[in-house]
N, C-alpha and C positions, 0 to 999 in steps of 0.2 A: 201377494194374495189379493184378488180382487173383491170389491164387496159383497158378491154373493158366497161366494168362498169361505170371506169371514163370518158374514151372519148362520152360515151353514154348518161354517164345524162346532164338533160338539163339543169340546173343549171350552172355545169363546161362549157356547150357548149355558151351558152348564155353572159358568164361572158368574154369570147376570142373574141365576136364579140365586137366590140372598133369604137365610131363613131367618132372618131377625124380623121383628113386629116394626113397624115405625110409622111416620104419619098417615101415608096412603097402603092402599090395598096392594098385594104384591105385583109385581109384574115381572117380564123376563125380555128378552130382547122380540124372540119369536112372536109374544104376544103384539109389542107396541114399536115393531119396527115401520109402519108405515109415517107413525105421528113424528118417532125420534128422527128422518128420515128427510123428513118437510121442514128448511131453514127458516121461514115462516111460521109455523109453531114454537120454535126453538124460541125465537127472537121474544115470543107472547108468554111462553110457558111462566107460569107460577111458579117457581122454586120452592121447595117445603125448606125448613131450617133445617142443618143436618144435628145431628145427636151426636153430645160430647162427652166424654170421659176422657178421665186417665188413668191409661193403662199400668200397675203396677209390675214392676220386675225386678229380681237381681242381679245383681254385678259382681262378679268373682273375682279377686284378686290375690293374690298371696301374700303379697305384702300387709295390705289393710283387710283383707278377709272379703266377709260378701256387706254389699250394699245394697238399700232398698232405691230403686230412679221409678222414675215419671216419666209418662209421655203422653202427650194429650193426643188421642185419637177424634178425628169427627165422620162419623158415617153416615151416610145420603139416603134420602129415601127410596125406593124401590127406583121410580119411573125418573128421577135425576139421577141414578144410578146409571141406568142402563144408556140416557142420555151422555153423563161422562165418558162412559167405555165407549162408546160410539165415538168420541171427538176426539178421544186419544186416539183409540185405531188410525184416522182420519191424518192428526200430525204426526204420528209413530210414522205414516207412510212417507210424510215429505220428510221427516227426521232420518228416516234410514238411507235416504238419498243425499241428502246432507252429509251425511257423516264418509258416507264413499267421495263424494266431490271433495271431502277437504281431508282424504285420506288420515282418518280418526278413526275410521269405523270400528275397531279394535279397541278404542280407550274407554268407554263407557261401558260397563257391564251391567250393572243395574237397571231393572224397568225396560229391557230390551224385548222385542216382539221377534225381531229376527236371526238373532244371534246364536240360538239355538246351542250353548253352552250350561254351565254351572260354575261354582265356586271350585270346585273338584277341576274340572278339567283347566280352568282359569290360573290356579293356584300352581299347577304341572307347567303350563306355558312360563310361568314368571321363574318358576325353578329352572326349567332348565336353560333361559335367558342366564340365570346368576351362574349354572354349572358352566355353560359357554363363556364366562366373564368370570372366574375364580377372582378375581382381582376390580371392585364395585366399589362405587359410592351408592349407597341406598337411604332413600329420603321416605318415611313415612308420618302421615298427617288427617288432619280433617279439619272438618269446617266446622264454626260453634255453633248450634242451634239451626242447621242449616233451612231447613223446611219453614221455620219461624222470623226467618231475616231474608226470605227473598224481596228482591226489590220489584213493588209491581212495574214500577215506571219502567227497570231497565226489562224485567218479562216481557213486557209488553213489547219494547222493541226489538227482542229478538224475538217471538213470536211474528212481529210483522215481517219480519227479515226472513225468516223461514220462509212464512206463506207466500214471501214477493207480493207484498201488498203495503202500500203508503199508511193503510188506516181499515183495521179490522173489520170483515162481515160484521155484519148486525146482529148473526148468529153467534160468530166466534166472538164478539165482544160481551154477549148476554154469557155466553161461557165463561171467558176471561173475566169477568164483572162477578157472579155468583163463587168464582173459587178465591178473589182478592177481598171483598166487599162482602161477606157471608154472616150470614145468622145462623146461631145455632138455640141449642136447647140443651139447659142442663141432664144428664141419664139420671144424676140422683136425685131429681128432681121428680122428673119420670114414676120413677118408683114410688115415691113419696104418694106420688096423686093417683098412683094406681093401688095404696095402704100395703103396698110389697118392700120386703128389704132388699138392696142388692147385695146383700151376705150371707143370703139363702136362695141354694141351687135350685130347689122349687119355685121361689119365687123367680128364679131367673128364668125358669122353664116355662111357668104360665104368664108370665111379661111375653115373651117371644113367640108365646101359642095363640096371641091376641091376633086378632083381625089388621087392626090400629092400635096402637100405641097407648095413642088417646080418641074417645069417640069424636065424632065430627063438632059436637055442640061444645063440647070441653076443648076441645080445638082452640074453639072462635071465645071462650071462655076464658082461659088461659093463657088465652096470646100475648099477656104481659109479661108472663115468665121468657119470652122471647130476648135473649140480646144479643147484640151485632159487632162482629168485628169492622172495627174501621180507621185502625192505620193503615198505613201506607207500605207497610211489607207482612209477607206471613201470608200462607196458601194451607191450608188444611191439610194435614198428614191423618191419609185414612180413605182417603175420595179415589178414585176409580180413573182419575186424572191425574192426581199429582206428581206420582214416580213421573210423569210424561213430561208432564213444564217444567219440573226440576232440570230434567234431560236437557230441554232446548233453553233453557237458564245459561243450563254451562258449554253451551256449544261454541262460542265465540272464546272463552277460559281455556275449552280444552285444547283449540288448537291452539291457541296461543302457546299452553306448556309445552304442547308436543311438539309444536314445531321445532322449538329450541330445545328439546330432549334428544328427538333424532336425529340431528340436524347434528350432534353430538355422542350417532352411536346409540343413545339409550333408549327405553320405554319409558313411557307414563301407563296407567292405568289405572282408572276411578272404578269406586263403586260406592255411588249414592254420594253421600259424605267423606269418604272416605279413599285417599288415593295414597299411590305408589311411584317414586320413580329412581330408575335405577339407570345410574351412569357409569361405564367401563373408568377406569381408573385410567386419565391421561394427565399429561401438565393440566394443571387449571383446572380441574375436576370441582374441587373442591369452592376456588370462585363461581363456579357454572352453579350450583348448588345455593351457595348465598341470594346467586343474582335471581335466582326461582324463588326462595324463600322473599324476597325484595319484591318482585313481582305480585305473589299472593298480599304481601301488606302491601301494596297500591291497592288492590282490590275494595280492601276496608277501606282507606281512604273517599273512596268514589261511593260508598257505601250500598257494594254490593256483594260481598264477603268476607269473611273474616277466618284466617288460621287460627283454629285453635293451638296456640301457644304452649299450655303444657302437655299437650299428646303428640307436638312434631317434636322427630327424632330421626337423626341421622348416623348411620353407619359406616364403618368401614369393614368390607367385607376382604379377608387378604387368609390364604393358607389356611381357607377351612376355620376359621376361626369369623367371631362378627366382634367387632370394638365399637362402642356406642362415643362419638367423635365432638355430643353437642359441644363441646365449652370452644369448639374452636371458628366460631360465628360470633359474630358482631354481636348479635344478643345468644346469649349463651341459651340451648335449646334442653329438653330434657332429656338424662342421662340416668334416668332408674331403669330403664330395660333395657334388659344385656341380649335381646333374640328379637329378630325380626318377623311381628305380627303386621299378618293382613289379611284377610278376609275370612276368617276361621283357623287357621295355619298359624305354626311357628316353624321358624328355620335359628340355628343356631351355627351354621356356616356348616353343619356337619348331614343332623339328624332334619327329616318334617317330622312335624306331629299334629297332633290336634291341639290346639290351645286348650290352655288349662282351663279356663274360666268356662268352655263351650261342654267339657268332661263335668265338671261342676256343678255347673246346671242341669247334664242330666241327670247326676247321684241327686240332687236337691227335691227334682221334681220325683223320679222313683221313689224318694224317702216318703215326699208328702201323700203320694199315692198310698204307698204301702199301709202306714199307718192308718189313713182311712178306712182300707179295707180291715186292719186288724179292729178299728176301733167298732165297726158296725157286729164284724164277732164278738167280742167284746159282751155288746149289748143283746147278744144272742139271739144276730140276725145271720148268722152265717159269713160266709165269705164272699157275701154281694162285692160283685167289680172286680173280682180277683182275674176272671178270662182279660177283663182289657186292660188291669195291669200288669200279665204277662204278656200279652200282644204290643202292649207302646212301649215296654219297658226290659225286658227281656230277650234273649236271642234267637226265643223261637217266633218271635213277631217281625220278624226280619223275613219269614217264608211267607206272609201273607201280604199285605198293603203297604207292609215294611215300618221302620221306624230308624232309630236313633244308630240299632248293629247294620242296618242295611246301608246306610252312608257309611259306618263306617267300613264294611265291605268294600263299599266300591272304593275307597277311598284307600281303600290297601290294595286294590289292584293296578291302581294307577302308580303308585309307591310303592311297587315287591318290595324295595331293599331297605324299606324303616318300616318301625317296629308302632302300627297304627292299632290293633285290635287292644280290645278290654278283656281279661280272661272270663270265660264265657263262666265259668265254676263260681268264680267270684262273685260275679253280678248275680246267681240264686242262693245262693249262701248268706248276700249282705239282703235279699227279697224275704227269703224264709224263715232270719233272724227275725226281722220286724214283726211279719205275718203272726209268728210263734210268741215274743215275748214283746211286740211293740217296742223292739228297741233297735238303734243302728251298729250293725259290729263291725 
């Protein structure tokens, strides 16, 4: 795609319009493509701090049930917005070319522009790799805190190594400088100074229907509430760039693994954090597997990655059956899960399914809906919200913009032969319980 192309599609243009409030006044790609455009502007521009929270969530498990986690999000102001997206595009272009010259192009999934995939169609590819290979060593794992421990030093050099340059534009180093080097600004803070809570949806509503944030003079007022990150690793998860330098982070990582994956028969495949690889079962399989795991701990050593240690787990996949193999590595790895998860999926040598924890969270988030809408009947407001709790939460919201039964649709089309849907009776049954008596049956 060339650059008129991308400034053109509506897609890319639609995705730059951002309806949150934040320091400066909105902008969109269409308005401020000539400024974002001119590497001399770039190199000059003011950066605003971006806005920080952390976003809460849960984690479903069976064992230990559900947990509350963190993730600290920072989001850009409009016009450093649309400036990120612009300089991903930019390295998305020599990254795609990258990844074909060092024939990887396949290993990265995540944050891709050209790949034109899903998890769905991703997750079929890896399956029928294991159906082809009934007989597998499979290795799955992540990285700890990955987005929070990148190494600027070594980003930097493989960004230069990408662009085939000794030493960064003036543009791409005011880039690379503003996503390593960055200021932010607390969001509860925000609120605070705006006399809003953020634990009322109104207030979240007239916070984000503001002009600015904060006015211009409270800006220049205020600007001590400003503070900076300023170690030497950790890139903002949240910016309109970061899926992108993560990407070119681990471009030098990923062929290293693949080479000696394939080189062996097997696949690697990442996503984000988070990777796969699966080796045909031959002699020495199982050392091939250590010497990877040996590999990723050098990584930490040089300190620029680190395995997370109690989430890698190894398999033996044999007769349809999966046998979780850690204790027989040098340092013994973990061996509480008996099914091979990876990217939403579980496989248990036989069945796919959806993983439990991803089913979990949608009964969790239905429940907390539901009860909203009963609690405003309740107070005899009616059944305000009740259309878009059956539209994001029920089966009939699958016939429109779709939801949670539309994936999982497709997701049994790609898989006729297991047993993917939620009975469709059930899900208005456990909606109608709530609605009616504010309870979950």
């Amino acid at each position: 795609m060339n650059i008129n192309e991308w400034f053109e599609d509506p897609e890319v243009l639609e995705k730059s319009k951002r309806g949150y409030a934040h320091f400066d006044l909105r902008t969109d790609l269409s308005k401020c493509r000539n400024y974002i455009t001119n590497p001399e502007n770039i190199v000059r521009h003011g950066f605003y701090p971006f806005i920080k929270y952390d976003l809460e969530y849960h984690k479903y498990n069976k064992l230990e049930g559900r947990k509350l986690k963190k993730r600290t999000i920072c989001y850009a102001a409009h016009i450093d917005s649309c400036i990120f997206q612009y300089y991903s595009f930019l390295i998305n272009e020599k990254y795609n070319l990258r990844l074909k010259q060092d024939y990887i192009y396949e290993v990265p999934i995540a944050y891709r522009t050209d790949l034109h995939t899903d998890t769905i169609a991703e997750f079929h590819k890896i399956s029928q790799f294991m159906t082809q290979h009934p007989s597998s060593y499979i290795m799955i794992g992540d990285f700890t805190s990955f987005f929070d421990r990148i190494n600027h030093r070594y980003l930097k050099e493989r960004l230069c190594d990408l662009l085939q340059v000794d030493k960064l534009n003036p543009d791409y180093y005011a880039i690379f400088k503003r996503v390593t080097k960055y200021d932010y600004w607390d969001l509860k803070d925000l609120y605070r100074l705006n006399n809003l809570s953020p634990n009322k949806r109104k207030d979240k509503i007239k916070l984000n229907s503001k002009l600015r944030i904060l006015s211009q003079n409270d800006y220049k007022k205020y600007r001590s509430h400003i503070k900076s990150h300023q170690e030497n690793k950790g890139i903002p998860q949240g910016s309109s760039i970061s899926g992108c330098l993560a990407n070119v982070y681990m471009l030098k990582i990923d062929k290293l693994i693949n080479d000696f994956v394939t080189a062996r028969g097997g696949i690697y495949r990442r996503y984000s954090d988070d990777f796969i690889v699966i080796l045909p079962t031959t002699t020495g399989a199982v050392d091939d597997i250590e010497t990877i795991i040996k590999r990723f701990e050098s990584f930490k050593d040089e300190d620029i990655l680190e395995l997370q240690s109690e989430k890698t787990q190894v398999y033996k996949l044999q007769n349809h059956s999966v046998i979780n193999i850690g204790h027989l590595f040098s340092r013994p790895l973990n061996e509480k899960n008996k099914t091979i998860n990876f990217i939403g999926f579980t496989f248990d040598g036989t069945a796919i399914t959806i993983r439990d924890k991803t089913t979990s969270k949608f009964y969790y988030r239905m429940r907390h809906k539901a009860k909203g809408v009963a609690h405003q009947h309740w107070r005899g407001k009616g059944y305000q919200g009740s259309d878009k709790l059956y539209r994001l939460y029920s089966p009939k919201g699958q016939y429109g913009k779709g939801n949670y039964f539309t994936y999982l649709s497709r997701t049994q089309k790609s898989f006729p032969n297991h047993s993917i849907m939620i009975r469709e009776d059930r899900i208005m049954t456990k909606i109608r319980l709530v609605l009616k008596n504010n309870k979950w049956g």
